[in-house]
N, CA, C and O of each residue as an XYZ file, in Angstrom:
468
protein
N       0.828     -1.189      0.000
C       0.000      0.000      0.000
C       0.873      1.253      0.000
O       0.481      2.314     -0.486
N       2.313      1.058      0.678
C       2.861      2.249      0.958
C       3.271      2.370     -0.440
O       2.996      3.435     -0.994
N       3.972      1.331     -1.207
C       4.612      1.405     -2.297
C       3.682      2.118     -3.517
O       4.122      2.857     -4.398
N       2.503      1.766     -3.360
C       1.736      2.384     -4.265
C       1.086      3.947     -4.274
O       0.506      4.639     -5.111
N       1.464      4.093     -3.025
C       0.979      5.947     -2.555
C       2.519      6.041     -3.016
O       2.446      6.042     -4.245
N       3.443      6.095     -2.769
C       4.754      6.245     -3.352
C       4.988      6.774     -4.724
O       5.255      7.847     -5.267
N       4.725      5.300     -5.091
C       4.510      5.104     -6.738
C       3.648      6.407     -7.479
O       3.953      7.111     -8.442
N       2.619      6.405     -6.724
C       1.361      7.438     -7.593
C       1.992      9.101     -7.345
O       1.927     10.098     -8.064
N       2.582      8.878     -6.060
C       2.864     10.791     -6.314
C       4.278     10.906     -6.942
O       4.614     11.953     -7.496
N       5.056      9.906     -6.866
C       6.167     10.095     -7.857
C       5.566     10.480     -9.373
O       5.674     11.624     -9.814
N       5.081      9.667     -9.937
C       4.044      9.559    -11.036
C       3.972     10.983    -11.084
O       4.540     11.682    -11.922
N       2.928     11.562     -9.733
C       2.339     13.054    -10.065
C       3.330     14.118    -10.471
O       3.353     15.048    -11.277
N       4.123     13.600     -9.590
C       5.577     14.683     -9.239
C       6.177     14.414    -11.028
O       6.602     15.501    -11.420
N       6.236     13.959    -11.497
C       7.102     13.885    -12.869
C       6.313     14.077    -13.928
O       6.843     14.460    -14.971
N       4.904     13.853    -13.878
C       4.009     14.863    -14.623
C       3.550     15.572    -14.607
O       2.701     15.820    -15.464
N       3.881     16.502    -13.415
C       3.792     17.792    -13.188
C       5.164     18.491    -13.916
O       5.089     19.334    -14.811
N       6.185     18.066    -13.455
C       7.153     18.612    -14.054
C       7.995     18.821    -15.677
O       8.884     19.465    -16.235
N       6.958     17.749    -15.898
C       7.086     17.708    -17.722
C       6.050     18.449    -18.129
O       6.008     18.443    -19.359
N       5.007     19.224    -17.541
C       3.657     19.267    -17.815
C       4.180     21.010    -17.711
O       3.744     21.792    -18.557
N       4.775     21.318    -17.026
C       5.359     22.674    -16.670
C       6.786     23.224    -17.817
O       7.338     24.307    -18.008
N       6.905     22.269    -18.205
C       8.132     22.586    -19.106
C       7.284     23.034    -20.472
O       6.278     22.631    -21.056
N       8.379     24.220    -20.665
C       7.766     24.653    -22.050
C       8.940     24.632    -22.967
O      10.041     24.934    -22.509
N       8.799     24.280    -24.306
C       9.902     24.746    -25.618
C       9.361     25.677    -25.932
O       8.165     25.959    -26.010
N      10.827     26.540    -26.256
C      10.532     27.382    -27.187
C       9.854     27.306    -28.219
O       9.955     26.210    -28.771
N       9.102     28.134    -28.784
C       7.981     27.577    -29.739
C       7.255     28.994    -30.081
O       7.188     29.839    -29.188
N       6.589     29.317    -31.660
C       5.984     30.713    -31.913
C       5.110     30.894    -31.146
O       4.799     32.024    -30.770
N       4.346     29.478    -30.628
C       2.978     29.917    -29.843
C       2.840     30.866    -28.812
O       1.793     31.299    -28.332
N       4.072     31.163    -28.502
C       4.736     31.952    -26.981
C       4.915     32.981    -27.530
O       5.252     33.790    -26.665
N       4.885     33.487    -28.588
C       5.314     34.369    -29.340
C       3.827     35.115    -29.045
O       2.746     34.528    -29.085
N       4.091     37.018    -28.637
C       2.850     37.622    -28.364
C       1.683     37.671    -30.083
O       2.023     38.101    -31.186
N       0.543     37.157    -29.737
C      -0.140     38.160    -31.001
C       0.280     38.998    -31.724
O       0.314     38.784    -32.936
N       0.652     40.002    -31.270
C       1.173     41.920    -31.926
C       2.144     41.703    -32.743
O       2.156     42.266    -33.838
N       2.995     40.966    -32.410
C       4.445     40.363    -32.811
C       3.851     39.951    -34.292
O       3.839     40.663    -35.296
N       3.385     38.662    -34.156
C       3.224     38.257    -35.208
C       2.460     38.943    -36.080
O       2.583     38.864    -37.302
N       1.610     39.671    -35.461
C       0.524     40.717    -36.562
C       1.796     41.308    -37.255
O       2.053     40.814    -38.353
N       2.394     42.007    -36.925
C       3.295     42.829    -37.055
C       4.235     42.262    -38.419
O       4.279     42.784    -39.533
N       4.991     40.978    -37.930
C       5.706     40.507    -39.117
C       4.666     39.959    -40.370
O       4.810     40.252    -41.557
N       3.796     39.259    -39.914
C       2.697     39.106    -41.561
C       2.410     40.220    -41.950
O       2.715     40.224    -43.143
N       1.830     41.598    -41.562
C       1.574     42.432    -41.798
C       3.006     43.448    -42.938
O       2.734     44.141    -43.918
N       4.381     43.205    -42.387
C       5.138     43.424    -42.830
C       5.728     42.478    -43.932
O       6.950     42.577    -44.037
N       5.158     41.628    -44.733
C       5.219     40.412    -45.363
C       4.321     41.086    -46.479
O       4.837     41.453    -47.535
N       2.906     41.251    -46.218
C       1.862     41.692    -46.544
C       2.339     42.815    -47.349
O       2.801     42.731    -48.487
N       2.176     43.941    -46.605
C       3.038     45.235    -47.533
C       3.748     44.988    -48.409
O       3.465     45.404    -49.532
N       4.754     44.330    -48.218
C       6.194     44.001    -48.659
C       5.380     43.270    -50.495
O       5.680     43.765    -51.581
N       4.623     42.355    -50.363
C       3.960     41.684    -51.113
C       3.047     43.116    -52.208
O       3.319     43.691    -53.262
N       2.243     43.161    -51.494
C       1.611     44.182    -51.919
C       2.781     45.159    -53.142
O       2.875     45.366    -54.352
N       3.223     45.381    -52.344
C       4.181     46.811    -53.249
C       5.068     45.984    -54.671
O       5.557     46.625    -55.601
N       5.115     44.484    -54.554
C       5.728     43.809    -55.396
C       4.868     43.772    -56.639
O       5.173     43.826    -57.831
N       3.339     43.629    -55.824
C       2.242     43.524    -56.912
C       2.325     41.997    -57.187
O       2.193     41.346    -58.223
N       2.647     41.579    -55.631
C       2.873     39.528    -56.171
C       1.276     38.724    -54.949
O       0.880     37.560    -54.891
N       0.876     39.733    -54.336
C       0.027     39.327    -53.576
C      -1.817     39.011    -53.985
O      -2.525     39.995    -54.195
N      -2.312     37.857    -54.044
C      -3.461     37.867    -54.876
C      -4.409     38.819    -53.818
O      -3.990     39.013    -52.677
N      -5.509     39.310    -54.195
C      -6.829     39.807    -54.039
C      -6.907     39.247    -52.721
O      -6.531     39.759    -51.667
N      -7.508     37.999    -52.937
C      -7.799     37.392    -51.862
C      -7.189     36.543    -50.720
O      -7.600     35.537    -50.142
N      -6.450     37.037    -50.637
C      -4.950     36.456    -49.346
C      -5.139     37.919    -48.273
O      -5.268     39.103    -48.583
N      -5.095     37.310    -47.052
C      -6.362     38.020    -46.183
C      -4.685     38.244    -44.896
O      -4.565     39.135    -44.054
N      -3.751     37.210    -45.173
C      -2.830     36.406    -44.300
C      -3.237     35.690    -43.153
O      -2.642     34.819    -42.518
N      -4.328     36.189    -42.996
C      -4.897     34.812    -41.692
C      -4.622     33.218    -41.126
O      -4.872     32.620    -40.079
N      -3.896     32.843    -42.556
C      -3.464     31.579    -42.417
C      -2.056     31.468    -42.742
O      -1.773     30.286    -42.938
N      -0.878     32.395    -42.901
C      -0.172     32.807    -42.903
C       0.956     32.038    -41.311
O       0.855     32.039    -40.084
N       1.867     31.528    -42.276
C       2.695     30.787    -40.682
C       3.878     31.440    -40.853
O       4.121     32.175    -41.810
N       4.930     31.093    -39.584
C       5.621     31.778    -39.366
C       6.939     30.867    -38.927
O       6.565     29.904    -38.258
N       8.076     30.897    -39.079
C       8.950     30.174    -38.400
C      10.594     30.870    -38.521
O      11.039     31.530    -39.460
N      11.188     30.535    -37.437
C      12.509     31.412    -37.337
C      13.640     30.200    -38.233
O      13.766     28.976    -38.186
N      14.054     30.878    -38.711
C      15.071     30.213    -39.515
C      16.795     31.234    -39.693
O      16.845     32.442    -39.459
N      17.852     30.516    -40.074
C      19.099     31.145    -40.731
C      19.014     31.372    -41.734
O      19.105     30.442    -42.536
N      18.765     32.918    -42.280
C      19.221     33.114    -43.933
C      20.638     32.280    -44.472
O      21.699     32.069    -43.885
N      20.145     31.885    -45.925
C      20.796     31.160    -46.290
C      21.098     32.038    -47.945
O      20.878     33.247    -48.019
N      21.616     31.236    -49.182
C      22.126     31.628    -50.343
C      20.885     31.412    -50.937
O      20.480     32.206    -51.785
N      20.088     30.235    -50.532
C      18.892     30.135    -51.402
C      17.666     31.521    -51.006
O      16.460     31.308    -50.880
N      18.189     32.625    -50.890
C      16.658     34.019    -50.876
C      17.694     35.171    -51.771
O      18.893     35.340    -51.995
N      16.770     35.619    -52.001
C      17.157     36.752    -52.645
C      17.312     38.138    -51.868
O      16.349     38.892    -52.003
N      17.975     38.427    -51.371
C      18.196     39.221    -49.746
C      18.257     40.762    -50.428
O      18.713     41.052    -51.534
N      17.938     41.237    -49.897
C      18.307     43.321    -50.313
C      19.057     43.549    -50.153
O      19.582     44.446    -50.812
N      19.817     42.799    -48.968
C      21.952     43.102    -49.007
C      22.560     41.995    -48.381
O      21.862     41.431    -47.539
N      23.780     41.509    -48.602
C      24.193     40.405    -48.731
C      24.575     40.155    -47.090
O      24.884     39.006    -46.776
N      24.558     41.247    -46.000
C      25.118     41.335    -44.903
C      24.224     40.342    -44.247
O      24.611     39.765    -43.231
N      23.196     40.134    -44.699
C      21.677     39.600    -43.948
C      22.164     38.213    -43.871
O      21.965     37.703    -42.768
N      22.633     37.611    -44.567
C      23.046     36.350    -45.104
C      23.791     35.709    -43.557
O      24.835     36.116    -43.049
N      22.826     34.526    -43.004
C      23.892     33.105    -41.668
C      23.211     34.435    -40.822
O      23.998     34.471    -39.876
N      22.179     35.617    -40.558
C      21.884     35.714    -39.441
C      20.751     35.487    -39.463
O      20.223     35.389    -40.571
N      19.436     35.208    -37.510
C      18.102     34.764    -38.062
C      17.578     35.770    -38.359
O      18.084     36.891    -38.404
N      15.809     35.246    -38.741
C      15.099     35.600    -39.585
C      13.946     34.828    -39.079
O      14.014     33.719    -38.550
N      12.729     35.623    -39.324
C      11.697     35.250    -39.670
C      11.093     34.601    -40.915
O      10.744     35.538    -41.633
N      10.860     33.664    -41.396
C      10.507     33.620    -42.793
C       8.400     33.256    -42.759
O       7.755     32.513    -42.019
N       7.955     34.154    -43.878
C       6.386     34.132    -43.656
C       5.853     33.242    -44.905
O       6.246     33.756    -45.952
N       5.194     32.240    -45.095
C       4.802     31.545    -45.552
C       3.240     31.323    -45.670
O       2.507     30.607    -44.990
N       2.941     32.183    -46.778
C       1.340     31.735    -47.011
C       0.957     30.502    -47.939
O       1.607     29.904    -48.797
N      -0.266     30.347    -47.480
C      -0.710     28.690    -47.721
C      -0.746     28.813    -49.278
O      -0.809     29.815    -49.991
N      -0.671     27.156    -49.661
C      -0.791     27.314    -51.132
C      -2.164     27.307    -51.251
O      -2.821     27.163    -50.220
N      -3.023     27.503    -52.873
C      -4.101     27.453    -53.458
C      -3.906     26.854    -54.686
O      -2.959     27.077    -55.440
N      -5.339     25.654    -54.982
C      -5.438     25.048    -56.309
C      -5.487     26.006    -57.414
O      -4.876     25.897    -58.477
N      -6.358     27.060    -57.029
C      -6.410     27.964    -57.987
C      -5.390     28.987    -58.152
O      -5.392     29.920    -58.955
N      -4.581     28.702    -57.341
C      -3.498     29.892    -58.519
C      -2.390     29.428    -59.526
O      -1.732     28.388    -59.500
N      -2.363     30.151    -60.148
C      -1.037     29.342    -60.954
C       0.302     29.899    -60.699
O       1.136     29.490    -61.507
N       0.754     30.720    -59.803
C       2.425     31.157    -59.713
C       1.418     31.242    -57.882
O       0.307     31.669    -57.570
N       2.998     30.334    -56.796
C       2.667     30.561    -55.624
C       3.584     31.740    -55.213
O       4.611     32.188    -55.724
N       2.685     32.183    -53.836
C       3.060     33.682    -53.505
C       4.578     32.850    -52.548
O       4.819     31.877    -51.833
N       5.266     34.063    -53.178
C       6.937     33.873    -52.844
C       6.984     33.650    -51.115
O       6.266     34.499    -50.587
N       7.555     32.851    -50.235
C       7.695     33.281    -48.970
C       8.821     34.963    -48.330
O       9.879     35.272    -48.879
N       8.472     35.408    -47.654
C       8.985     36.594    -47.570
C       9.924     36.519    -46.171
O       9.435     35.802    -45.298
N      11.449     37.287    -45.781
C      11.896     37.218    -44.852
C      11.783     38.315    -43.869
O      11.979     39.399    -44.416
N      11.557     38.398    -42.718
C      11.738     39.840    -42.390
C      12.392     39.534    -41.023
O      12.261     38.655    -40.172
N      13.188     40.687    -41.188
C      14.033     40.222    -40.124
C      13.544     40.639    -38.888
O      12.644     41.441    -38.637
N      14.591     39.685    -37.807
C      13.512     39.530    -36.487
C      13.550     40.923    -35.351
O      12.775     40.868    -34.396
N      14.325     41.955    -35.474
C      14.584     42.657    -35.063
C      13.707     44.009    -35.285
O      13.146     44.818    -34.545
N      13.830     43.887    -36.291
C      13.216     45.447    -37.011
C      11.572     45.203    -37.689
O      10.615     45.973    -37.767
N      11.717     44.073    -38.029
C       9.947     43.934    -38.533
C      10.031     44.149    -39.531
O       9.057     44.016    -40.272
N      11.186     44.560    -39.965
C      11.675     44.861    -41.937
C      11.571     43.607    -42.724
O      11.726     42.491    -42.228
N      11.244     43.886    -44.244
C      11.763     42.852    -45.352
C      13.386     42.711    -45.952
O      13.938     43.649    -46.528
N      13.763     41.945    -45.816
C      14.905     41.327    -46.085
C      15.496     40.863    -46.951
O      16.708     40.809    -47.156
N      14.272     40.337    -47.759
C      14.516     39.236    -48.617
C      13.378     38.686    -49.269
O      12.317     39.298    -49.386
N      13.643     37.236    -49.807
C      12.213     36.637    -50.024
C      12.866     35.293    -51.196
O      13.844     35.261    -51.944
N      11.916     34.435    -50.922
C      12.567     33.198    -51.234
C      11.385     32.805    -52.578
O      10.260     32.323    -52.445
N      12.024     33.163    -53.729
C      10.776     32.879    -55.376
C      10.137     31.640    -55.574
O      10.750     30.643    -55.952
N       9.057     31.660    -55.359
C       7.940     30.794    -55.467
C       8.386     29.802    -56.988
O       9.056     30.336    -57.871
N       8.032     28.714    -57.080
C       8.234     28.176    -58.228
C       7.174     27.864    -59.202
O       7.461     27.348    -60.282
């Protein structure tokens, strides 16, 4: 009996403590933040004249990555530091997909942008 009251709050005790652990992860990332970088994706798109009508960014994801050789960067300095990169969903109906865009994580600026194929 003792072994099993033992047993069960050890149990509790170690799924509490995995249960409390968080990874880093965007979800932690505030709202505003992210409004902020799609929104700056958005523009960025817009002014290219590469953004369809109906792309709202609502479904628009987000993930931190290292610029690499494969984007087309606005200056080469940008290049091995992070980045945000914004990624809107594909559609059956379009025929050229919208490019993913970089903006860097600091400034909320465009950076770059990686050509849709």
């Amino acid at each position: 009996m003792i072994r099993t009251s033992l047993f069960t709050a050890l149990c509790f005790a170690i799924f509490m403590l995995v249960g409390c652990t968080q990874t880093s992860s965007l979800s932690s990332m505030p709202p505003d933040d992210e409004k902020a970088i799609i929104n700056s994706a958005i523009e960025y798109l817009n002014n290219m004249d590469w953004l369809p009508i109906d792309e709202d960014g609502k479904q628009a994801t987000i993930q931190s990555i290292t610029v690499d050789d494969r984007f087309e960067l606005v200056d080469s300095r940008f290049e091995g530091t992070q980045a945000w990169i914004v990624t809107f969903p594909s559609d059956s109906q379009r025929t050229v997909e919208i490019p993913q865009v970089l903006v860097e994580s600091e400034s909320n600026e465009v950076i770059g942008y990686l050509p849709s194929e």
